[in-house]
N, C-alpha and C positions, 0 to 999 in steps of 0.2 A: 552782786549776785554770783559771785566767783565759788561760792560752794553749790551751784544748782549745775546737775549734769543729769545731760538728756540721755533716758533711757530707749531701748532698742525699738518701744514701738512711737517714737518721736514725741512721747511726754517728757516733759523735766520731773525730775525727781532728786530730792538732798542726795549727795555722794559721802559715805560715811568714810571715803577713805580722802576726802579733802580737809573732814573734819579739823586734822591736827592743827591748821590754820588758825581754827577758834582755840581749841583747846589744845593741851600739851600730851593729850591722848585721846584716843575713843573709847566713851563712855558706854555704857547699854541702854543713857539717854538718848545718844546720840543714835543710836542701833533703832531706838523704840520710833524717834522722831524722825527716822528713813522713813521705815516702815507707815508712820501716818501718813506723811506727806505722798507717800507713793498711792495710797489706799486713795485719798482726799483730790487726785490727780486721775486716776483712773474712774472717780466717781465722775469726774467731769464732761466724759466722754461716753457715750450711751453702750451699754454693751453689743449691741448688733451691727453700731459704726467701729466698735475696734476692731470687731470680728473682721467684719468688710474689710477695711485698712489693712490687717495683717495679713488676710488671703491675699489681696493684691500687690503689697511686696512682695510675698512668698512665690508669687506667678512670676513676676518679673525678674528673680533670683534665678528662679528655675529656670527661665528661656535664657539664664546666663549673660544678663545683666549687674552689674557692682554700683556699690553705692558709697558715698557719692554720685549722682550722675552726672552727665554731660550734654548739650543739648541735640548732637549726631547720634548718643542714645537710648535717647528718649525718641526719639524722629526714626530709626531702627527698630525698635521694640513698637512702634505704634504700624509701621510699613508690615510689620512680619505677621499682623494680627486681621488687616484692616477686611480681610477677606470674610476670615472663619468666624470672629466676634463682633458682636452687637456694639456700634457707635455708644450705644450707654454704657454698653458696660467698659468700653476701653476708658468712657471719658469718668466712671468711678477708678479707674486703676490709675488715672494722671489727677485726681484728685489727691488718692491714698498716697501717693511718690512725692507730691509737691507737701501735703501734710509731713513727711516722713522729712522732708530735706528743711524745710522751715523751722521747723522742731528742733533739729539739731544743728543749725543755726549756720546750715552751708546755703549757694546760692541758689533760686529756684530754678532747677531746669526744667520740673516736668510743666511749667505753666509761661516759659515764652512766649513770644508772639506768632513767631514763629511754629511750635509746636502746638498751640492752639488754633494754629489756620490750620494745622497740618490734620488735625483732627477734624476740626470742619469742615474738608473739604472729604475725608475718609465718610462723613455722616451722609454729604450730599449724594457722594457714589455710591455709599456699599448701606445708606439707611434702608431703615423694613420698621416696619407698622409693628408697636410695643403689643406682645400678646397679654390678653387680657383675660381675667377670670371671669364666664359668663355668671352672670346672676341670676341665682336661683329663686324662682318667683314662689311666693306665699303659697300656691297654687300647686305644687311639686313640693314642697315640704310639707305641706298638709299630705299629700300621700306618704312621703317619708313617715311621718310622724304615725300614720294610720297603718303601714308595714309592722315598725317599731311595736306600736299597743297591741298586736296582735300574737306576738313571738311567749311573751310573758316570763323573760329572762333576766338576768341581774343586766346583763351586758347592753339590750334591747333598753332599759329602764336609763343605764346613763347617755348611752345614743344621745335616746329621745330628748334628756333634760339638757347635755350639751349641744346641740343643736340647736334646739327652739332659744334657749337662752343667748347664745351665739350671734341667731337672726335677729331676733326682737332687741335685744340691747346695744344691739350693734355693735362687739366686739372684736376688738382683734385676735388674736389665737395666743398669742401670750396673756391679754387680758383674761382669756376664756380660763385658760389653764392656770391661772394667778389665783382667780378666785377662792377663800377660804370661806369656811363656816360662817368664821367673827363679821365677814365683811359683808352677809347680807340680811337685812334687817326686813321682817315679815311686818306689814302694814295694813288697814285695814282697804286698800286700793290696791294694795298687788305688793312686790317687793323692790326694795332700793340696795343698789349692790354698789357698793363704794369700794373702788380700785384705788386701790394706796398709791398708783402711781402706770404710770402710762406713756406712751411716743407721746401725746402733746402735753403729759404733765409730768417732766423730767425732774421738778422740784419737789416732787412727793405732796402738792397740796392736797391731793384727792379729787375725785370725779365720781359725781354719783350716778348709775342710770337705772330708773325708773321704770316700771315693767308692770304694766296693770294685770288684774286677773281677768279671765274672757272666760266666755259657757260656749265659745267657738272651736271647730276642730282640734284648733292648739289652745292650750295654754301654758306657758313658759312655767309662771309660778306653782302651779299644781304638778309638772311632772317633774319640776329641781324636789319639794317635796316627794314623791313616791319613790325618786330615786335616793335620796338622804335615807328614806325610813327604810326604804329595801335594805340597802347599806350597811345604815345601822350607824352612819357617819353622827356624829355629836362637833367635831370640831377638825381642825385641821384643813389641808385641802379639797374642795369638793370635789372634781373630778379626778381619780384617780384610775392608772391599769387594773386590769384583770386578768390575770392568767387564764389558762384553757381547761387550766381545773377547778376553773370559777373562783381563785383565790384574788381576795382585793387586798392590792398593794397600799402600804402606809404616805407612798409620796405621790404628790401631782404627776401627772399627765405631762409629756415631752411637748413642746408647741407641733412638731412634726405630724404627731398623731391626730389632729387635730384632722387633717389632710384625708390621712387615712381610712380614719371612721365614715367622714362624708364620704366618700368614693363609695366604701364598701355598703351606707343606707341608701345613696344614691344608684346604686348598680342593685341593691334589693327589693328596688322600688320600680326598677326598671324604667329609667329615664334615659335615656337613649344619646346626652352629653355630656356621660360621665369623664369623658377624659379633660374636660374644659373648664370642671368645675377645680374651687380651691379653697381654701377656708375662705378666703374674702370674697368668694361669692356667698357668703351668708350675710355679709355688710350689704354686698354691690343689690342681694335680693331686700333686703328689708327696706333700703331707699327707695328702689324706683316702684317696689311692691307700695310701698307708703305714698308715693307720690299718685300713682295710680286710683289707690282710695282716698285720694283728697287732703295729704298733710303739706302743713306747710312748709315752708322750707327751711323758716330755722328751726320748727321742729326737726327732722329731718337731718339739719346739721350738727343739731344739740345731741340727739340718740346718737348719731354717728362719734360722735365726739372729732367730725373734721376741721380743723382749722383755715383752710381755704375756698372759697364759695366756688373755685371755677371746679373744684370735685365735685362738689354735690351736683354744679349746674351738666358735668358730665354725664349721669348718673338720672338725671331725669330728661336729659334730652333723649337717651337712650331709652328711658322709658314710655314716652310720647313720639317717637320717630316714625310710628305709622300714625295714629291721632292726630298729633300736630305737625301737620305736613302738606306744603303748599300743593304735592302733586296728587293727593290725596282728596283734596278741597274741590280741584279742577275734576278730579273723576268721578267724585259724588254730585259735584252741580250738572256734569253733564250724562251723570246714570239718567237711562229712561225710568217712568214710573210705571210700577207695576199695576 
């Protein structure tokens, strides 16, 4: 393997200047077959984990660390931080370092024993309770939704259909924003939106989620229609910007905006938690809203598309935490009657 040389974000990739080894020159074969291997290399690794990785050498460069590392600093760079940053987040930046040093094939400093007590014991001191996106109950998006049908605007019409489709399908925000024409298929039960590819389906198999039609406040599948026909959309991505001169743009929607729009339905709705909400309270709300109304749990985990049960069971303890509640039990058996 003497012609593989790891590149800068700790992938290997063919070195076209090792090339001559094989051959008695470099080819534009050899140029074309960098270039795959590099593509076929960087497919391997999700794109919001390189991003991550690359932010955090970028941090540790700039607090004026070199690399190679060493293990007095890494144990420096973790002392200098242990105050101002979250235990998670230092212990993704000794992740991304140890990723970065394995890769390129020096010894692992950021994952000692030492530098992993060192972090362990930075978690016991300086840990704080992971903030959480509150979850937006069915209950508060039906007023959303009922703000939204009332405006009677291009921009009000994609809200609505991003949003409900958001909650009820249980997507991510890059799922949300992924979504095309081709991908969702009008049935006589509601509609099935098959996502080419997702966080738990990194191999492209596909994942479909199923969204019946209701004659209730929302309907997901009725208002992704009225907002297409408003549109005028035929094919391409479904949600898409809008300018302020009501001009609709030809590409998807940034996953960021996803954020923004909720804030701004949710502050026209006058919900009073708007700064706690985030697109994943459209997930965190259609769970425990679901469990509420009686679904089961792998339902519940299937719409979600989560792959670990101690989420879901997160996410419904939350939503029975007064209901199912010992001390709760103890103050109703001992209410007087009326």
């Amino acid at each position: 393997m003497e012609d593989i040389h790891p590149s800068d974000d700790g992938t290997g990739t063919l070195d076209p200047r090792r090339a001559p080894k094989l051959r008695n020159a470099v080819t534009p074969a050899d140029t074309e077959l960098v270039a795959q291997h590099r593509a076929i290399l960087a497919a391997a690794t999700a794109d919001n984990t390189r991003r991550a990785y690359r932010s955090a050498v970028s941090h540790y460069l700039a607090w004026g660390g070199v690399l190679p590392a060493d293990e007095p600093t890494m144990i420096r760079y973790l002392m200098s931080y242990a105050e101002s940053l979250n235990p998670r987040t230092l212990a993704l930046r000794l992740t991304a370092l140890s990723h970065w040093h394995l890769h390129q094939g020096f010894p692992d400093s950021a994952s000692t024993p030492t530098v992993r007590k060192t972090l362990a014991g930075i978690a016991r001191t300086h840990g704080r309770p992971k903030k959480k996106a509150k979850a937006l109950p069915i209950e508060d998006l039906e007023c959303i939704v009922a703000q939204l049908g009332s405006l009677g605007t291009l921009k009000a019409a994609r809200d609505n259909a991003l949003l409900q489709i958001g909650f009820f399908g249980g997507l991510r925000r890059s799922e949300l924003v992924g979504i095309e024409v081709e991908h969702v298929a009008w049935e006589v039960g509601g509609i099935a939106i098959t996502l080419p590819r997702s966080k738990t389906d990194q191999l492209g198999e596909g994942i479909v989620k199923a969204i019946p039609y209701s004659d209730g406040p929302c309907c997901p599948a009725n208002a992704l229609r009225a907002w297409l026909d408003a549109a005028g959309i035929a094919a391409g991505p479904v949600f898409r910007p809008i300018s302020k001169w009501g001009r609709l743009a030809k590409s998807a929607l940034g996953v960021g905006s996803v954020n923004t729009i909720l804030e701004a339905c949710a502050t026209l709705a006058g919900l009073g938690y708007v700064p706690d909400l985030s697109s994943h309270s459209l997930r965190r709300g259609m769970a425990t809203s679901a469990h509420r109304a009686g679904a089961d749990f792998r339902d519940i985990k299937r719409q979600g598309g989560w792959r670990h049960d101690g989420t879901v069971h997160g996410y419904i303890e939350e939503a029975g935490r007064f209901e199912e509640n010992a001390a709760g039990s103890l103050l109703r058996a001992r209410a007087k009657p009326n």
